[in-house]
N, C-alpha and C positions, 0 to 999 in steps of 0.2 A: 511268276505272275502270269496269268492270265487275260486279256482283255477280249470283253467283246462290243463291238462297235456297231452294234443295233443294228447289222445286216445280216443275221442269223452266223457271224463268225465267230470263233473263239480261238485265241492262237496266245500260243505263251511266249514273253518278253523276249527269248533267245529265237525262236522262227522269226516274228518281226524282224531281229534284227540282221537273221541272216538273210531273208528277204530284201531289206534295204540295203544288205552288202551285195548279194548277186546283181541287183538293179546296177549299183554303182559299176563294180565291175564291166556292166554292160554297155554303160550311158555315156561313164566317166573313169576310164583305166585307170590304175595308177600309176605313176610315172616310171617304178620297179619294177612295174611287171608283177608284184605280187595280188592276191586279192585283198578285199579289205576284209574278209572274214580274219585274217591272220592278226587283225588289231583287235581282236576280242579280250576284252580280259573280263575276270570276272572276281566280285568283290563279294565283300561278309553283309546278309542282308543287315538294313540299319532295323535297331529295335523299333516292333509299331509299322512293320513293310508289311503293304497290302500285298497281299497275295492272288487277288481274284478281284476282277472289277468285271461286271457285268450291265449291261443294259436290255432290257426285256422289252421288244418291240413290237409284240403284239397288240396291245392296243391302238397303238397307232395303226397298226394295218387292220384293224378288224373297225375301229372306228372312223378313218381317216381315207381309209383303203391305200396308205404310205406301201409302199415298197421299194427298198435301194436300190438306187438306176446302177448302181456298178456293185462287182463284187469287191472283195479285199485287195486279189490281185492286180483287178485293174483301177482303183481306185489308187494303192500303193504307187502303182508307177506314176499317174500321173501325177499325184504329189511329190513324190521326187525329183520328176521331169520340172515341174513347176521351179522348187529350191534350187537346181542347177540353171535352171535359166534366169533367177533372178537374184543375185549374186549381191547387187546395190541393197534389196531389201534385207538378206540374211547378215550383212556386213552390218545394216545398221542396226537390228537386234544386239548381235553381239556387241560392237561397241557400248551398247546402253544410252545411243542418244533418242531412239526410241521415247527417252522419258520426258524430254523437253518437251516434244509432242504432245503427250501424253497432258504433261502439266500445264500448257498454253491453252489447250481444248477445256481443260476441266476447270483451271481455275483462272485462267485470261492474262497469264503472265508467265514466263521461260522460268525453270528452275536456274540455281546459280551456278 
């Protein structure tokens, strides 16, 4: 797969993610000593996998006069930098209490 993220980049799903594996290596060791690139693994695409997602920014920049304040690579870090520093937020995604939230805002009562 491919993405590009409306700042004239395009990089394929395996760079991304060794990109967020060198950051971590760098940010947040792991406790082995090994890198996190070593927990790659890689799977059979599912039928129906995009292959190429793109965003065409021109307009905005011809109309708008938009141009990305950061590039990939420095955008990347500091979203990473951001998830290690915010530990409570990422915890509570994954637990999925996230949806409580979610369901008192929208409809003025906590899920069960």
């Amino acid at each position: 797969e491919t993405y590009n993220v409306g700042g004239w980049n395009e990089k394929a799903n395996i760079d991304i993610v060794k990109t967020v594996c060198s950051l971590l290596d760098e940010l947040r060791p792991r406790a082995d000593g090994q890198a996190y690139a070593e927990q790659i693994t890689y799977v059979t695409d599912r039928p129906g996998h995009d292959r190429r997602y793109a965003i065409d920014a021109r307009k905005l920049e011809r109309e708008l006069g938009w141009k990305p304040a950061e590039t990939f690579e420095t955008g990347i870090r500091k979203t990473v930098q951001w998830y290690l520093a915010n530990p409570e937020w990422v915890a509570n995604v994954q637990s999925g209490a996230y949806r409580d939230w979610v369901q008192k805002q929208y409809t003025g009562e906590a899920s069960a």
